[in-house]
VEXZA-597184 format. One record per residue (C-alpha): residue number from 1; x, y, z. Coordinates in steps of 0.2 Angstrom, whole numbers, plus 2048, in hexadecimal, padded with zeros to 3 digits. Layout:
<rs>
NUM,X,Y,Z
...
</rs>
This chain:
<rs>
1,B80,387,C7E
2,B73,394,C84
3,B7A,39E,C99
4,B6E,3A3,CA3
5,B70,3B0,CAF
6,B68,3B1,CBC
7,B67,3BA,CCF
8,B66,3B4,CE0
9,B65,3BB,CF1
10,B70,3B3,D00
11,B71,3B7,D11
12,B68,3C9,D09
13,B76,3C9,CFD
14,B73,3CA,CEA
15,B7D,3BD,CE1
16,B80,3B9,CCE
17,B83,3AB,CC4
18,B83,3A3,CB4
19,B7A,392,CAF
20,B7B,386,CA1
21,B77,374,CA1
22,B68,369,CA2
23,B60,36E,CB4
24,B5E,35B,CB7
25,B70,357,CB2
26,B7E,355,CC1
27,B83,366,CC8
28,B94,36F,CC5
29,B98,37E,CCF
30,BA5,387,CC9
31,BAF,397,CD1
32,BBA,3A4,CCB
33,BC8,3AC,CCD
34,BCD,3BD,CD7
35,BC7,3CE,CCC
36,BBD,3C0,CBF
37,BAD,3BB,CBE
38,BA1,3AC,CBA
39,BA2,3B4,CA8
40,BB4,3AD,CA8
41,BAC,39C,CA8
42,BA2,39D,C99
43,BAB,393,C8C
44,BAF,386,C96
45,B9E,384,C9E
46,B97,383,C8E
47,BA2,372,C89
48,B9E,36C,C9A
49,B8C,371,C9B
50,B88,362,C8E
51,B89,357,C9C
52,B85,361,CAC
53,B7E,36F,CB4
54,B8A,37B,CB7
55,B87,389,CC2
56,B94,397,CC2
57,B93,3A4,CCF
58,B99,3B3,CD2
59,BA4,3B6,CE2
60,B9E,3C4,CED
61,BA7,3D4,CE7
62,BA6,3CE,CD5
63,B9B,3CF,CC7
64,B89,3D2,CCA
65,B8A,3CA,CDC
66,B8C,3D6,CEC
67,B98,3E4,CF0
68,B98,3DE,D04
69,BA5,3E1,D13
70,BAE,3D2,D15
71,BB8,3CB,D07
72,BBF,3B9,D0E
73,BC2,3A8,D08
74,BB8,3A2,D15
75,BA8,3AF,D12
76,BA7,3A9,CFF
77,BA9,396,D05
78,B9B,39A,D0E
79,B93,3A3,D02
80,B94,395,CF6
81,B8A,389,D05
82,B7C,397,D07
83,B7D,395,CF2
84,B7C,382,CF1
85,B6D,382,CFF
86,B64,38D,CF5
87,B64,384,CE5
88,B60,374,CF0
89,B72,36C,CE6
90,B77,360,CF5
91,B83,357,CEF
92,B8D,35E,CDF
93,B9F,361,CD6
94,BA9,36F,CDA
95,BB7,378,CCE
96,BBF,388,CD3
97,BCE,391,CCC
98,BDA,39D,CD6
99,BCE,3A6,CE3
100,BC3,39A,CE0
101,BCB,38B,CE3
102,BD2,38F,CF4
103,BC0,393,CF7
104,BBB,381,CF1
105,BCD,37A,CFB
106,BC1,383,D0B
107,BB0,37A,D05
108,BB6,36A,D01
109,BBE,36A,D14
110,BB0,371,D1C
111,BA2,369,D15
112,BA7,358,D0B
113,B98,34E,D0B
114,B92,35C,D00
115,B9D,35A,CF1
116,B9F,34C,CE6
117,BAF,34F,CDB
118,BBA,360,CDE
119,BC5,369,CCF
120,BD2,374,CD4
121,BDB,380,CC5
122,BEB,387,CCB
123,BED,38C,CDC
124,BF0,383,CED
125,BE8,38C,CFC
126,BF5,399,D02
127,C04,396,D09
128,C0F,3A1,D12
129,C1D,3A9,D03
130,C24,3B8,D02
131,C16,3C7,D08
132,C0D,3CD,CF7
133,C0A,3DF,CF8
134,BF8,3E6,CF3
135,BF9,3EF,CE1
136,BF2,400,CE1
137,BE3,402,CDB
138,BDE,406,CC7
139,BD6,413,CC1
140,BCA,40A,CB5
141,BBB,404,CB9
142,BBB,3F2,CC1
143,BAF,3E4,CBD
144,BB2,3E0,CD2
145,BB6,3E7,CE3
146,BC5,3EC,CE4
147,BC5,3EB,CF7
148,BC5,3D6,CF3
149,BD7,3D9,CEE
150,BDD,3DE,CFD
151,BD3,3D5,D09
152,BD8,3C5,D00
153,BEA,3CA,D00
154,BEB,3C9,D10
155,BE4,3B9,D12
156,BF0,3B3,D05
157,C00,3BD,D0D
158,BF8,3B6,D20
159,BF3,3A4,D1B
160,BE8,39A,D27
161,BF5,38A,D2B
162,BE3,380,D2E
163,BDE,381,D1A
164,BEF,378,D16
165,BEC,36C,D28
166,BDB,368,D20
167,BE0,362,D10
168,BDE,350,D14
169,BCC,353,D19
170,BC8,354,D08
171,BC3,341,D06
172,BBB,343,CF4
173,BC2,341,CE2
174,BCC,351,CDE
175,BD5,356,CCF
176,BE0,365,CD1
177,BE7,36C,CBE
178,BF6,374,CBE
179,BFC,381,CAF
180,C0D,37C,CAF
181,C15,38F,CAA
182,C0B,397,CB8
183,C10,3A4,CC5
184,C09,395,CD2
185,C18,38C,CDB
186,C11,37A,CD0
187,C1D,371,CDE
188,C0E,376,CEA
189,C02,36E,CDF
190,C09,360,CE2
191,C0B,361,CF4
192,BF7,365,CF4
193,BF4,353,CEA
194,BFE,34A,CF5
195,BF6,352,D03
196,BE3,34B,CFE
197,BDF,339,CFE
198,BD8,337,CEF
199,BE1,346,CE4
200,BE6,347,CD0
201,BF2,353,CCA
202,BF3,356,CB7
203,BFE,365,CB1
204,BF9,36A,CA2
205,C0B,374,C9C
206,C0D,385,C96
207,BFB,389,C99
208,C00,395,CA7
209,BF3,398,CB7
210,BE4,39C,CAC
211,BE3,38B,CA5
212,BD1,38A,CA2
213,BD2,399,C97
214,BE2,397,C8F
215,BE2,385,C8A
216,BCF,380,C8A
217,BD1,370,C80
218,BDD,368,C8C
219,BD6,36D,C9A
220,BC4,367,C95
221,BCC,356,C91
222,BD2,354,CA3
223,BC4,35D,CAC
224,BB6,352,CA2
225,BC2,342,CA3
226,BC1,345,CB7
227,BAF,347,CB7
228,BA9,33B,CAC
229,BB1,32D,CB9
230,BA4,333,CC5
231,B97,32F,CB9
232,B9C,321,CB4
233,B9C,31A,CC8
</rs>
C-alpha cells in the first residue's frame, strides 16, 4: 500500500508524517518511539491502512519534523492537538509506543472526548525507579536530536506523580500490548490496566518492547481485533 509523505507547519514548526489509507476511512494516529521515526511504523501501517487512515507523525526532534528547544512529553501532547486541529480529525484512534505512548497516556488524559479507542505498546508512563543516567552522545550521524534524550530522561528519572493519578481519566476503550521479554517492568502494565476503566492487557510473549516490529503478525491480530469492535459498534 502506497505512504504519502507529507509536511505540515504547527504553531511555525515544520512537522512530518506519513499517510496511508483511504482519506475517508476512520483516522488512526500513530507515534513513535524515543530516537525513531514515523518510518518505524510503515509495515504496520500498511496492514492497517486497509481499513483506516493512518497518520504517523514524526515527534518534534525526529525525522523530518523540527529541531526545537523544549523536548517534553507534554509539548509533543501538544503538538499532537495542534496536529489533530489541522487535519480537522476530531474524534479519532490513538496508538503510541515507548515515547509515544506516554505521550498518548498525556492526550488521552488531557483531552478524552477527542479519542475514540487508545493503543498502548510497551510502556506505562514513568514512574519513579532507579535514576537512569544519560548515555553520551555517538559519534554518527543521528536521524533525531539528541538533545530529546536527555530532556526526556529527565522527565523519565523526575516523573510527574499526576500522569499515573490521572489514569482513570482515561474513560475510553484502551488496549495496552505488552512484549512479555521486555526491559518494561510488565507488572506495571498491569498496574496501568487496572488503573483505566475500560483497559485490555494482552502480552504477546518473548516479543520483547518493540513488539510491532519484532512480532507484527500478532500484534496485528490484537491491534486490528481491538479496533475492529469499535467498528463494529
Amino acid at each position: 500500500m502506497e505512504i504519502r509523505v507529507n509536511q505540515i507547519e504547527l504553531n511555525g514548526l515544520t512537522f512530518q508524517y506519513r499517510e496511508c489509507g483511504d482519506v475517508s476511512a476512520p483516522p488512526l494516529v500513530v507515534l513513535h518511539a524515543l530516537g525513531k521515526s514515523s518510518e518505524s511504523w510503515d509495515q504496520a501501517a500498511a496492514a492497517l491502512g486497509e481499513s483506516y487512515r493512518v497518520l504517523a507523525l514524526d515527534q518534534r526532534g525526529h525525522g523530518g519534523s523540527a529541531r526545537t528547544n523544549t523536548y517534553t512529553f507534554e509539548s509533543m501532547r501538544d503538538d499532537l492537538l495542534l496536529f489533530a486541529d489541522a487535519l480537522d480529525l476530531g474524534r479519532f484512534s490513538l496508538m503510541g509506543h515507548s515515547m509515544g505512548g506516554t505521550v498518548s497516556y498525556l492526550f488521552s488524559q488531557t483531552f478524552p472526548t477527542r479519542i475514540e479507542r487508545l493503543i498502548v505498546e510497551d510502556t506505562p508512563p514513568p514512574f519513579s525507579d532507579k535514576p537512569m543516567e544519560v548515555p553520551s552522545r555517538p559519534s554518527v550521524p543521528l536521524p533525531f536530536d539528541w538533545q530529546v534524550v536527555p530532556s526526556i530522561l529527565q522527565q523519565l528519572n523526575e516523573p510527574d506523580s499526576e500522569w499515573w493519578a490521572r489514569l482513570t481519566d482515561i474513560m475510553m476503550p484502551t488496549l495496552v500490548i505488552g512484549g512479555g521479554a521486555s526491559h518494561i517492568p510488565q507488572n506495571k502494565l498491569q498496574e496501568v490496566s487496572e488503573l483505566i476503566p475500560n483497559c485490555e492487557l494482552v502480552t504477546i510473549e518473548d516479543a520483547g518492547h518493540f513488539v510491532h516490529e519484532d512480532d507484527l503478525p500478532a500484534f496485528l491480530s490484537v491491534v486490528k481485533r481491538f479496533l475492529s469492535i469499535g467498528q463494529a459498534l
